[in-house]
C-alpha positions as CSV (number, residue, x, y, z in Angstrom):
1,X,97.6,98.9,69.3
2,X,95.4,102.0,70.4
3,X,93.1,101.5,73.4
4,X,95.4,98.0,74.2
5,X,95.9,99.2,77.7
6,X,91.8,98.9,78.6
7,X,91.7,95.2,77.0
8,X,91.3,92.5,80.0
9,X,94.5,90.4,80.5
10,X,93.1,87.3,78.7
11,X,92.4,90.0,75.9
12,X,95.6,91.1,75.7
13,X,97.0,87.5,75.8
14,X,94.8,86.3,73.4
15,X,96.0,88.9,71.1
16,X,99.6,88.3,71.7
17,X,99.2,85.1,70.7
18,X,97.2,85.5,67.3
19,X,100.1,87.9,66.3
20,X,102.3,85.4,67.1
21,X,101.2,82.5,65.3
22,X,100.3,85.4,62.6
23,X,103.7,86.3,62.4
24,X,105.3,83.1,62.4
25,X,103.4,81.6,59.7
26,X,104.3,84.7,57.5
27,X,107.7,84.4,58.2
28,X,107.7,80.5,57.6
29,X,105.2,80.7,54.2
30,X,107.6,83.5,53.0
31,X,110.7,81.4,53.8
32,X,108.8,78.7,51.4
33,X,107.6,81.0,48.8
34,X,111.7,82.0,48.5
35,X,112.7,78.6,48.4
36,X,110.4,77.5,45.8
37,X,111.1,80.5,43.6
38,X,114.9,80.0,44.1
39,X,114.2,76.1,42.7
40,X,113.3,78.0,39.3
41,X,116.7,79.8,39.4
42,X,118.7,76.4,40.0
43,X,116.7,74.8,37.2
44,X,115.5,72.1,39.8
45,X,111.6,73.2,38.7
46,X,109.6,74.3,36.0
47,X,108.9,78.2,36.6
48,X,104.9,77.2,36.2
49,X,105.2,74.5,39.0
50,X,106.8,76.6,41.1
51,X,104.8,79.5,40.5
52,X,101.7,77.7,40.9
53,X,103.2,76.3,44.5
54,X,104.0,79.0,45.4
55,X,101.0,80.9,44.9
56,X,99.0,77.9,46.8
57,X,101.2,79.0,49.8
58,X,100.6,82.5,50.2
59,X,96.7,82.7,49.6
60,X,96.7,80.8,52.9
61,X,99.4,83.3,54.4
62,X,97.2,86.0,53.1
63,X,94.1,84.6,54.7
64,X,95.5,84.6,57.8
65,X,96.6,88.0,58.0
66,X,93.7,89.6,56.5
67,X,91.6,87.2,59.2
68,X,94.0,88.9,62.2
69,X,93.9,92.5,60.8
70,X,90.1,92.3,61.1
71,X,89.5,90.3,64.2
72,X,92.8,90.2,66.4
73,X,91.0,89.1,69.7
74,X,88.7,86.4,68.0
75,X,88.8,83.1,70.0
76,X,88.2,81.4,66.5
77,X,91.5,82.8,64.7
78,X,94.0,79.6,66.3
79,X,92.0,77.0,64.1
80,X,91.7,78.8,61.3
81,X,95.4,80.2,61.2
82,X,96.9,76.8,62.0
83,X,94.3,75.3,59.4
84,X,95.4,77.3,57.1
85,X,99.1,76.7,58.0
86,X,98.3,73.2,57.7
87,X,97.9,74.0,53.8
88,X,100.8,76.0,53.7
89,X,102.7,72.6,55.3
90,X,101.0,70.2,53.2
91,X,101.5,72.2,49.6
92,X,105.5,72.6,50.9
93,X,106.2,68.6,52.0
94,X,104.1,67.0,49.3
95,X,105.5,69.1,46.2
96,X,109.5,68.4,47.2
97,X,111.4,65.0,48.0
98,X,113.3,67.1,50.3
99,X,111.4,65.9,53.7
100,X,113.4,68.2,56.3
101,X,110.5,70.2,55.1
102,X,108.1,68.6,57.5
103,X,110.5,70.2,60.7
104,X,109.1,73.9,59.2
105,X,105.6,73.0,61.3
106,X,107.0,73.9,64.8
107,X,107.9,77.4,64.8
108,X,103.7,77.8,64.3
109,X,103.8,75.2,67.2
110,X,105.8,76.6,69.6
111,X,104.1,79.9,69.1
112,X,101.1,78.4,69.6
113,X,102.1,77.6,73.3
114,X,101.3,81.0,73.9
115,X,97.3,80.0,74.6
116,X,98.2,78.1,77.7
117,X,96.0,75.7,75.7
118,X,96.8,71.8,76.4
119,X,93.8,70.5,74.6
120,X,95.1,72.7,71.7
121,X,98.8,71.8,71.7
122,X,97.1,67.9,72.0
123,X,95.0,68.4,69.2
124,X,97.8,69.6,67.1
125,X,100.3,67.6,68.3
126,X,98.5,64.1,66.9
127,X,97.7,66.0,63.9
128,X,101.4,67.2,62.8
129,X,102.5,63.2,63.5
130,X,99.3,62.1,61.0
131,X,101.1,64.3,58.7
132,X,104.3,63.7,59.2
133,X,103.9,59.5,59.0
134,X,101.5,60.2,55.7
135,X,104.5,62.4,53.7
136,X,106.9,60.1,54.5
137,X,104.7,57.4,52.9
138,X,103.8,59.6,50.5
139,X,107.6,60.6,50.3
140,X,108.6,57.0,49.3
141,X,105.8,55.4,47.4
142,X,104.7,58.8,45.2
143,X,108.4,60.5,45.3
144,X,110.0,58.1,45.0
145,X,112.4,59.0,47.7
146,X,113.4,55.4,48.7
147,X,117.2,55.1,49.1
148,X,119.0,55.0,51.7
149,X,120.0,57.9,52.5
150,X,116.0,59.5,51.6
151,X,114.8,56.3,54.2
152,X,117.8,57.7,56.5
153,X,116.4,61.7,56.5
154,X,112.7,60.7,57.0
155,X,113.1,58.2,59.8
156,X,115.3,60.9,61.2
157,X,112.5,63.8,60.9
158,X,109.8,61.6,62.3
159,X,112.2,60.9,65.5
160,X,112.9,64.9,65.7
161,X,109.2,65.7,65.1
162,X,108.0,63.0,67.7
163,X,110.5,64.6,70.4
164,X,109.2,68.3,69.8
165,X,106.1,67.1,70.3
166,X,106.2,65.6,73.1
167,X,108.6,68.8,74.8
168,X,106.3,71.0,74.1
169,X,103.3,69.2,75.4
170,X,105.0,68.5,78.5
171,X,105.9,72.3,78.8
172,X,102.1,73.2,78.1
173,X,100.6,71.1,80.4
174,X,102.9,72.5,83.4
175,X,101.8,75.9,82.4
176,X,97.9,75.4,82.1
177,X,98.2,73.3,85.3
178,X,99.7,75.8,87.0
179,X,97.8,78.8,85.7
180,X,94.5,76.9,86.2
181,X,95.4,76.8,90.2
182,X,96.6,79.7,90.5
183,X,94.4,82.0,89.1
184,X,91.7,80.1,90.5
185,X,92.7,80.6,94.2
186,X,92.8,84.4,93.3
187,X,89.7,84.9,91.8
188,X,88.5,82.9,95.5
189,X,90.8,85.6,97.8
190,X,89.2,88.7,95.5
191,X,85.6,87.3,96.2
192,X,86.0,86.8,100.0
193,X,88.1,90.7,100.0
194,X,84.6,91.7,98.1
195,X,82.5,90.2,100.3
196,X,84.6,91.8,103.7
197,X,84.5,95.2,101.4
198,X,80.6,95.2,101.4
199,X,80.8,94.7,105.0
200,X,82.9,97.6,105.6
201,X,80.9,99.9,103.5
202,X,77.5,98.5,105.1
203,X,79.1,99.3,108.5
204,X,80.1,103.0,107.0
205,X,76.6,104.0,106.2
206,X,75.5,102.6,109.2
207,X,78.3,105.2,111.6
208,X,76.6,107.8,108.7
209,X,73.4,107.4,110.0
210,X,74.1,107.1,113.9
211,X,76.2,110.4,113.6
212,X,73.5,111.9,111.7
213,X,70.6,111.0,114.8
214,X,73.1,111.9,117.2
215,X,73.9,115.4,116.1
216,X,69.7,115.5,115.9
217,X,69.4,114.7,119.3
218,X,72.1,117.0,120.2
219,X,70.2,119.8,119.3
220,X,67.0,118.8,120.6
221,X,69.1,119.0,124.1
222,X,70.7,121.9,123.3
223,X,66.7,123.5,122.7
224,X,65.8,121.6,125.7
225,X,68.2,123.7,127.8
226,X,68.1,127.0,125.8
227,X,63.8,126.6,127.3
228,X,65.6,125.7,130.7
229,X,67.6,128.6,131.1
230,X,64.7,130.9,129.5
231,X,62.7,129.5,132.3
232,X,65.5,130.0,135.2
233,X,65.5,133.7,134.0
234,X,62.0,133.8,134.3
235,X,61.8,132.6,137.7
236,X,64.5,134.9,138.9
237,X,62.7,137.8,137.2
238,X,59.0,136.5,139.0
239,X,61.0,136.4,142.3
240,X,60.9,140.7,142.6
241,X,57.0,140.2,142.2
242,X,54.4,140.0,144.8
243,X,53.3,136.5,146.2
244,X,50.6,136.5,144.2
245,X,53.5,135.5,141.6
246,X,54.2,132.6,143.3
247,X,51.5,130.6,141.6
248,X,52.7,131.4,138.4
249,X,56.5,130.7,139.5
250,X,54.6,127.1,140.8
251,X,53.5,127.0,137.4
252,X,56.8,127.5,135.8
253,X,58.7,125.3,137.7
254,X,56.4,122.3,136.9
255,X,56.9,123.3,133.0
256,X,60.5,123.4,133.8
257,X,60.6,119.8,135.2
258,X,59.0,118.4,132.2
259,X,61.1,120.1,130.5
260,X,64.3,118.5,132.4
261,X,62.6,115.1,132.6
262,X,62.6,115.4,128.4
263,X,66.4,116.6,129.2
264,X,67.2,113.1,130.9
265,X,65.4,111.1,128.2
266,X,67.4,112.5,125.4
267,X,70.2,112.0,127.2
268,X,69.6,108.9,127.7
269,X,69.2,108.2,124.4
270,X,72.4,109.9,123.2
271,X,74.3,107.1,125.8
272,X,72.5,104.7,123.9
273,X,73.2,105.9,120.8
274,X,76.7,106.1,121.6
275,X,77.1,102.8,122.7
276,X,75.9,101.2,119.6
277,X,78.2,103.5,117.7
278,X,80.8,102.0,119.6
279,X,79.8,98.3,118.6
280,X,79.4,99.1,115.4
281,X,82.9,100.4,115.3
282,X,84.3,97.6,116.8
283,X,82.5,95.7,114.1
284,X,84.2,98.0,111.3
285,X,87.3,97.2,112.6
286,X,87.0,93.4,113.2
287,X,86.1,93.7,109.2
288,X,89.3,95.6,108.2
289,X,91.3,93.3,110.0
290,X,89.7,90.2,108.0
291,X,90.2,92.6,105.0
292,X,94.0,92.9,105.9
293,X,94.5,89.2,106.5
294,X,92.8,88.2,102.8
295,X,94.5,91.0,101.1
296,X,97.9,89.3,102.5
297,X,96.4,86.2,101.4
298,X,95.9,87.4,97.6
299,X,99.7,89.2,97.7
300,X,101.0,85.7,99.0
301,X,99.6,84.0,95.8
302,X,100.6,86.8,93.6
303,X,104.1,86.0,94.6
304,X,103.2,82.2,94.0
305,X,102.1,83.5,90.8
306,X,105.1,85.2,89.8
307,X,107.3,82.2,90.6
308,X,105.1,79.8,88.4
309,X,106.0,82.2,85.6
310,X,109.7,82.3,86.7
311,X,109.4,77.9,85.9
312,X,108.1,78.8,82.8
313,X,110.8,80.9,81.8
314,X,112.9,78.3,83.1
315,X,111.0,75.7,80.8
316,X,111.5,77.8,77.7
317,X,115.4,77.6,78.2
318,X,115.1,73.8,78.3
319,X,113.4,74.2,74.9
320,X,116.4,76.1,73.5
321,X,118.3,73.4,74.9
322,X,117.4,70.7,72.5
323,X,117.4,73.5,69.7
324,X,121.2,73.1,70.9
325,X,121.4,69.5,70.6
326,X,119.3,69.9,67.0
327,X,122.5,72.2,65.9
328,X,124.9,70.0,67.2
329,X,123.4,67.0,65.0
330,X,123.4,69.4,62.3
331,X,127.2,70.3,63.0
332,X,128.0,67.2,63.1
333,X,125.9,66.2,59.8
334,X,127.8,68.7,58.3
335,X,131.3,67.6,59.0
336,X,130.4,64.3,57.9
337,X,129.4,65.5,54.7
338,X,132.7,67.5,54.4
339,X,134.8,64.3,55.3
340,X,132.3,62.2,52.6
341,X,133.2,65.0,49.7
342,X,136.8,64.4,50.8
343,X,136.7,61.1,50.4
344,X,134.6,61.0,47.2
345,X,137.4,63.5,45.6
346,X,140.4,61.0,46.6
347,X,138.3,58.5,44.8
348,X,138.4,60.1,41.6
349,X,135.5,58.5,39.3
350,X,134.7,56.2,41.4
351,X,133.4,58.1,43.8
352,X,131.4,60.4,42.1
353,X,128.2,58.9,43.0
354,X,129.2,59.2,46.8
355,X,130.1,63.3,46.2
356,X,126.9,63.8,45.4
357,X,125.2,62.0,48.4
358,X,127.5,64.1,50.6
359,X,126.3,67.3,48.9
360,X,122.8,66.3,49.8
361,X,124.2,65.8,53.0
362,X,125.5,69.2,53.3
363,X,122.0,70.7,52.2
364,X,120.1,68.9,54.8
365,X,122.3,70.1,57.6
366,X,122.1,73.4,56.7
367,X,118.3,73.2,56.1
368,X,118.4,71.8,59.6
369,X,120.2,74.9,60.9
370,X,118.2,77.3,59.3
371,X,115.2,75.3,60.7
372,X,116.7,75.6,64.3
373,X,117.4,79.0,64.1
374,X,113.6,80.1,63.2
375,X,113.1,78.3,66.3
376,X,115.6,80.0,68.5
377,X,113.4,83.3,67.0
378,X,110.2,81.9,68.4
379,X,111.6,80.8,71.5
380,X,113.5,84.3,72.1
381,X,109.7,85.6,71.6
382,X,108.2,83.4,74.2
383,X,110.8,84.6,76.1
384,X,110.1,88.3,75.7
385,X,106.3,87.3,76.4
386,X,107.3,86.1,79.5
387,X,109.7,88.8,80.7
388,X,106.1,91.1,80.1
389,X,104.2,88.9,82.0
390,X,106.4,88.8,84.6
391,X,106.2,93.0,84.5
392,X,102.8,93.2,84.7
393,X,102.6,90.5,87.8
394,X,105.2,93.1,89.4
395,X,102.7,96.2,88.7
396,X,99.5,93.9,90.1
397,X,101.6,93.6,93.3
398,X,102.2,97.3,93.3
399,X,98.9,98.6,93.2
400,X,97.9,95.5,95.9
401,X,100.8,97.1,98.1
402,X,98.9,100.4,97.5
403,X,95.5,98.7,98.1
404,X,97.0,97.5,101.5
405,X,98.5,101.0,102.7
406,X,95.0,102.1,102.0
407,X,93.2,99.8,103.9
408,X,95.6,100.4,107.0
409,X,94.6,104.4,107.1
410,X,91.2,102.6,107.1
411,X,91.7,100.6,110.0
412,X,93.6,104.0,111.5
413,X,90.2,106.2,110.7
414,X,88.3,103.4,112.7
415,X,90.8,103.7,115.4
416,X,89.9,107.2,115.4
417,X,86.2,107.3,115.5
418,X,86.5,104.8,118.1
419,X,88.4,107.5,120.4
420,X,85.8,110.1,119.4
421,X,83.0,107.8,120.5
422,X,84.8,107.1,123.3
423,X,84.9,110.7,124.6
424,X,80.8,110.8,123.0
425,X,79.9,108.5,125.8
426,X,81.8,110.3,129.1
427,X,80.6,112.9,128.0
428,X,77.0,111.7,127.3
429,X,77.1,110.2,130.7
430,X,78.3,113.1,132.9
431,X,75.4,115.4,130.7
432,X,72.7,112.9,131.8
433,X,74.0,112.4,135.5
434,X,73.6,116.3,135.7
435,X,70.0,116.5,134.3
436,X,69.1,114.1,136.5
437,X,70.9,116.3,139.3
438,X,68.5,118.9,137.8
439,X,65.7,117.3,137.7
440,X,66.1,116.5,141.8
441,X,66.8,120.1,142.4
442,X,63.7,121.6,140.6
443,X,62.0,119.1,142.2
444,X,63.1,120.5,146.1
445,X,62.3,123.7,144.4
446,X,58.8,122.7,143.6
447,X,58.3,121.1,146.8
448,X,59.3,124.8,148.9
449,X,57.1,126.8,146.9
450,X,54.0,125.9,149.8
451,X,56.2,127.9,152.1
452,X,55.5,131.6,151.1
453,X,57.9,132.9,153.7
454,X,61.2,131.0,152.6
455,X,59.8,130.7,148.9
456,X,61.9,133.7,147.4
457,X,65.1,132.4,149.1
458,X,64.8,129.3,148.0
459,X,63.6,129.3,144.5
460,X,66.4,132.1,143.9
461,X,68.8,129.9,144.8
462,X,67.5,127.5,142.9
463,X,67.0,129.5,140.2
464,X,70.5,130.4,140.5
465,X,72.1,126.7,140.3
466,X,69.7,125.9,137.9
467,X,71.1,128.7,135.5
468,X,74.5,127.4,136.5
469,X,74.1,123.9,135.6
470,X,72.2,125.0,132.4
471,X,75.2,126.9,131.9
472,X,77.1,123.5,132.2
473,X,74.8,121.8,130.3
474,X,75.5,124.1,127.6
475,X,79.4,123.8,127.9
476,X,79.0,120.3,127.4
477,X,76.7,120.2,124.3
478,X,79.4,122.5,122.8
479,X,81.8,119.5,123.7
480,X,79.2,116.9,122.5
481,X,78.8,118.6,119.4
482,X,82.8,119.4,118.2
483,X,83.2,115.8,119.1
484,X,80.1,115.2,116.8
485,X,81.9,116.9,114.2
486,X,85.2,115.3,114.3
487,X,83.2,111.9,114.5
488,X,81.2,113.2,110.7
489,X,84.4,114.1,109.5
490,X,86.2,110.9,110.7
491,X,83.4,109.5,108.5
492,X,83.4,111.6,105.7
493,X,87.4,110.4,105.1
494,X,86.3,107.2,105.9
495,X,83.5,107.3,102.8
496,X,86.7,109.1,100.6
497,X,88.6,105.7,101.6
498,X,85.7,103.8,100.1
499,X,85.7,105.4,97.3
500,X,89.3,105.5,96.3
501,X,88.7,101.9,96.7
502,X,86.0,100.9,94.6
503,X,87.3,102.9,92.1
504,X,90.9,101.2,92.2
505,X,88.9,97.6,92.2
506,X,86.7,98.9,89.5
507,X,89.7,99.7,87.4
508,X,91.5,96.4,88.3
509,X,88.2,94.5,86.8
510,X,88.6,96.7,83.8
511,X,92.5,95.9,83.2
């Protein structure tokens, strides 16, 4: 069906199970409807009765499909197609003395397994043994059917009936149970994987941000020591002047240590920024390793999953096992009949009466047959069912394998921005333990401007290591901010990882 591939998977179960039971009660009304019709071409009914039965059997059928063809995922369709089978059923077994018509209701039964629904199969389990007790009282005191060989045929239907029932009950049950658990423990391993997720993301933003105020403060200390080496130049320039300059030179070496005192600060704060980077890190990482534990956790119980489907598949072949034993009885039924004609023929006149018991005989081991192999059908459909479940349990564990590659280049990205930050704080470090270096030289340099004679020495040389360290200075805030960059970008892939995430998760939730 169009569009079938963005139904949930209780959806699409649902719907595989309302054309099932669909199906099978078409099948099984038309089987009735041919019967019936075939009774007017024996002579065994009036062509009004049969007619008339037969039209009470497919408005029902009819019903049903027309109630499917408008509404295949409706919740509501089971009761009203098995109610309306129920019809079908009763109309069949209480129009005809031939009781092995009562055996017809489980091919709708076993389809109906296909809702994983105990309560249901419960439900319609007590109902199909009402029924079945009623038309064999109905059977003998209406039909008359109240020989021997009539008593014989309905006590062994009821014992037939009573086994299904209780096979298939037993095989519902072990697949709600299980279903129940297991679904249930991976709804509770995708919540805590959500919750870890969040985390992760939360921890993203928050590398975003610290990345974004680190490359700020990068280029407030890259200004700060543009001013510095504007200033060293202007020193060195002042030195050629008269001493008269030296005030002003005072002057501009006191702006100058404010200005490397405002040097020290921000790198200060860069350390300190780096240092919760690398926490926070850490933190990202401890999450994607809780990530890759419960993601292990959820493929375990998909593979638990997988082989609680496997049982079912194995429980279906059971089922065709007593389908075997059902044939065998018929087999059986029928070479009894066969010896019973024989018999019948070597006693002439006499046995006339018994010939036709064994032709009765004969009929109701090959309506048995019949019966059984409409069965087999149904079961070779659950089995098909199965076979797709089990495919689409292998493509969940695929795309979790995928969602586990993807969290590992994660974990590798962390690994990375970890190393970047790493390098963030040497560097960070060595840049403040240099403006502090600065800040003691300018400070001997202030300090030998009251001696006029060795002022120009001294404040040129200065001047001169001043430049050069602002020269450093600069070196290293074009190390800082390449390692800056490769930190954003590291986060930026990170953010991409995210992403392809959420959009896989949000497309699992879909399916």
């Amino acid at each position: 069906m169009a569009g079938q591939e963005n139904l949930s998977l209780s959806d699409r179960t649902c719907m595989r199970a309302n054309r099932s039971v669909c199906i099978t009660i078409v099948i099984v009304s038309i089987f009735l409807i041919l019967m019936y019709l075939g009774q007017i071409l024996q002579g065994i009914m009036g062509v009004r009765r049969a007619v008339i039965i037969a039209l009470m059997i497919a408005v029902p059928m009819l019903l049903s499909m027309i109630y499917f063809a408008r509404l295949p995922l409706s919740l509501n369709y089971r009761h009203f197609a098995i109610t309306m089978f129920y019809v079908v059923f009763e109309v069949s077994c209480l129009s005809s003395k031939v009781f092995v018509y009562n055996l017809f209701i489980f091919p709708v039964m076993i389809a109906a397994m296909m809702y994983f629904n105990c309560n249901l199969e419960i439900r319609f389990a007590v109902v199909n043994n009402i029924l079945v007790v009623f038309n064999g009282i109905y059977s003998v005191k209406v039909l008359g059917a109240s020989d021997r060989t009539s008593l014989n045929q309905i006590y062994m239907t009821v014992l037939i009936v009573v086994i299904l029932n209780i096979s298939i009950y037993i095989a519902s049950k072990v697949a709600e149970v299980h279903n129940k658990e297991e679904l249930a423990e991976l709804a509770a391993e995708q919540q805590r994987q959500e919750e870890m997720m969040q985390s992760i993301i939360s921890a993203g933003k928050l590398i975003n941000r610290s990345t974004q105020s680190i490359k700020g403060t990068v280029g407030e200390v890259s200004e700060a020591t543009n001013n510095v080496a504007q200033s060293m130049c202007d020193v060195s320039a002042g030195m050629e002047n008269t001493v008269s300059s030296i005030q002003e030179q005072t002057v501009m070496t006191e702006r100058i240590q404010g200005i490397i005192k405002d040097t020290v600060d921000i790198a200060g704060r860069l350390e300190t920024i780096a240092v919760q980077s690398d926490k926070n890190v850490m933190v990202g990482q401890q999450f994607v390793e809780e990530v890759v534990s419960g993601t292990n956790g959820m493929e375990s119980e998909s593979r638990a999953v997988r082989e609680n489907m496997g049982e079912l598949h194995e429980h279906t072949k059971d089922m065709e096992k007593i389908v075997s034993i059902i044939n065998e009885i018929s087999s059986r039924t029928s070479l009894l009949s066969l010896n019973a004609s024989i018999e019948a023929a070597r006693a002439g006149e006499a046995g006339r009466g018994f010939a036709v018991v064994a032709e009765e005989i004969r009929k109701l081991s090959e309506q048995t047959k019949n019966s059984t192999g409409d069965i087999q059908q149904i079961i070779d459909k659950l089995n098909v069912n199965a076979e797709d479940t089990l495919s689409s349990m292998d493509t969940v564990m695929t795309e979790m394998d995928k969602q586990v590659s993807m969290i590992h280049e994660i974990e590798d990205n962390f690994g990375s921005i970890k190393e970047s930050i790493g390098k963030l704080k040497i560097d960070a470090a060595d840049m403040s333990a240099r403006a502090v270096s600065l800040k003691d030289t300018n400070a001997v340099l202030i300090d030998n401007n009251s001696s006029l004679s060795s002022a120009s020495e001294e404040i040129s040389a200065a001047s001169e290591e001043t430049t050069a360290m602002c020269t450093q200075n600069s070196e290293r805030l074009m190390d800082v901010n390449r390692v800056i960059e490769e930190l954003a970008a590291e986060a930026a892939r990170m953010n991409e990882y995210i992403e392809q995430y959420t959009v896989t998760r949000d497309k699992k939730g879909l399916l």
